[in-house]
Kinemage of the C-alpha trace (Angstrom):
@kinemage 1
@onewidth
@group {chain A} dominant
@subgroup {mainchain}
@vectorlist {calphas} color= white
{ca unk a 1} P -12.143 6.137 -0.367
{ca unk a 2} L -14.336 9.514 -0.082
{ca unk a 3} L -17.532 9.204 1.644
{ca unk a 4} L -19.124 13.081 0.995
{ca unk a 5} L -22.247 13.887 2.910
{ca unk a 6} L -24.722 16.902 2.951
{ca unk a 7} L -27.065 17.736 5.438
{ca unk a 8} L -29.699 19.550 4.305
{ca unk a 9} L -31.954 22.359 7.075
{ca unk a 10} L -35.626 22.491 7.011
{ca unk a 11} L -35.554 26.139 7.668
{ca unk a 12} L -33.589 28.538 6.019
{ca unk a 13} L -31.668 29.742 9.529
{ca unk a 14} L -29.910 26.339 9.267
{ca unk a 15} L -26.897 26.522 7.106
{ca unk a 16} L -25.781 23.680 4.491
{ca unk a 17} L -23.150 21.386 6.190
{ca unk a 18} L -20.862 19.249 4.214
{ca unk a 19} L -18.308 17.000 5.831
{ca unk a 20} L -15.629 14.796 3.995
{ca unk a 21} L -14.256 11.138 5.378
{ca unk a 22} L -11.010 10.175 4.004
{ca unk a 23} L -9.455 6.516 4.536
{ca unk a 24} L -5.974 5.620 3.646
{ca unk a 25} L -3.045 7.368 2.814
{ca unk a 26} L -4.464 8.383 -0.284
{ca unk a 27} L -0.898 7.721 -2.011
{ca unk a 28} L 1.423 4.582 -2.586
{ca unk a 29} L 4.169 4.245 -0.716
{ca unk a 30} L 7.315 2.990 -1.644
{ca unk a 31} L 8.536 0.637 1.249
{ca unk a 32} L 12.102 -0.596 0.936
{ca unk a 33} L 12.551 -4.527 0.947
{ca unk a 34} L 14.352 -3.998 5.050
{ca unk a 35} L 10.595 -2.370 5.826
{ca unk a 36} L 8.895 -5.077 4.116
{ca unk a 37} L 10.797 -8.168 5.739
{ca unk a 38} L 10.805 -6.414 8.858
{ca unk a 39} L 7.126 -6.184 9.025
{ca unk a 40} L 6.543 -9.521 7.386
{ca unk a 41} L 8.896 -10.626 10.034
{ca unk a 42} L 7.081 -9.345 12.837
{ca unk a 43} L 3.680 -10.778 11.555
{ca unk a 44} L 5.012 -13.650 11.777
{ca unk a 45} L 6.280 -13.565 15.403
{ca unk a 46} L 2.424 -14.668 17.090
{ca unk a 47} L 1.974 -11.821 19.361
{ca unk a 48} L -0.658 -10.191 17.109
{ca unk a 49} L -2.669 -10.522 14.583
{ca unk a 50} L -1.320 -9.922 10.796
{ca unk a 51} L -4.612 -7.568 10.685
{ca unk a 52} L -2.672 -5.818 14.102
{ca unk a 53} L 0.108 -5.783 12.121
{ca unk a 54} L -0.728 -4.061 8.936
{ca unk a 55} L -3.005 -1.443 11.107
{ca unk a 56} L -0.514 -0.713 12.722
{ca unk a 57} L 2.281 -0.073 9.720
{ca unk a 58} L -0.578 1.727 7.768
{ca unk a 59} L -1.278 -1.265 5.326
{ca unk a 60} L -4.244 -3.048 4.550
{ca unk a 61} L -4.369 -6.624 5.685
{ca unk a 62} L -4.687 -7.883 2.071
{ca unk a 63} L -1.433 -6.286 1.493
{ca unk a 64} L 0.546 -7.608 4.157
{ca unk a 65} L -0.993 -10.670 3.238
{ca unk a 66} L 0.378 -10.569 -0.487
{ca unk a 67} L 3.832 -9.468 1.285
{ca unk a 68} L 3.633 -12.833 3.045
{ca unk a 69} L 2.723 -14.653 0.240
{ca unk a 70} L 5.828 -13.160 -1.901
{ca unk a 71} L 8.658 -14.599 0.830
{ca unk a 72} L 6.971 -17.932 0.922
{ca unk a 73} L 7.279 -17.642 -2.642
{ca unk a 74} L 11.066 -16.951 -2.967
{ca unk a 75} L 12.175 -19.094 0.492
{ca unk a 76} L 10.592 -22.007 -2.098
{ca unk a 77} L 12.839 -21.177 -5.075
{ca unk a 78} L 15.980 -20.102 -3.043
């Protein structure tokens, strides 16, 4: 997400300023199934929050979330 923002002066001493907010990595990344389970794993352990978790690995919570949702998935079918 890009949040762009101009201020405009009332005089014309005051220069234009612009400033730019950038959120995220801006990119995918490709985590390998070790990085996934090991995150998974430790959202799982109780000592924080999966929101903690995914902060703190760079993810969003809805991702982490989905991650979560995938193992439950194949510990049902294996």
């Amino acid at each position: 997400m890009t949040i762009t923002g101009f201020t405009h002066g009332t005089s014309e001493d005051v220069p234009l300023q612009r400033f730019e907010v950038f959120t995220g990595t801006g990119r995918r990344r490709d985590w390998s199934d070790e990085e996934k389970d090991r995150i998974v794993a430790e959202s799982y352990s109780g000592e924080i929050s999966v929101s903690a978790v995914a902060r703190r690995h760079g993810l969003s919570p809805e991702q982490l979330f989905t991650w979560r949702r995938q193992v439950r998935s194949q510990a049902k079918q294996g």
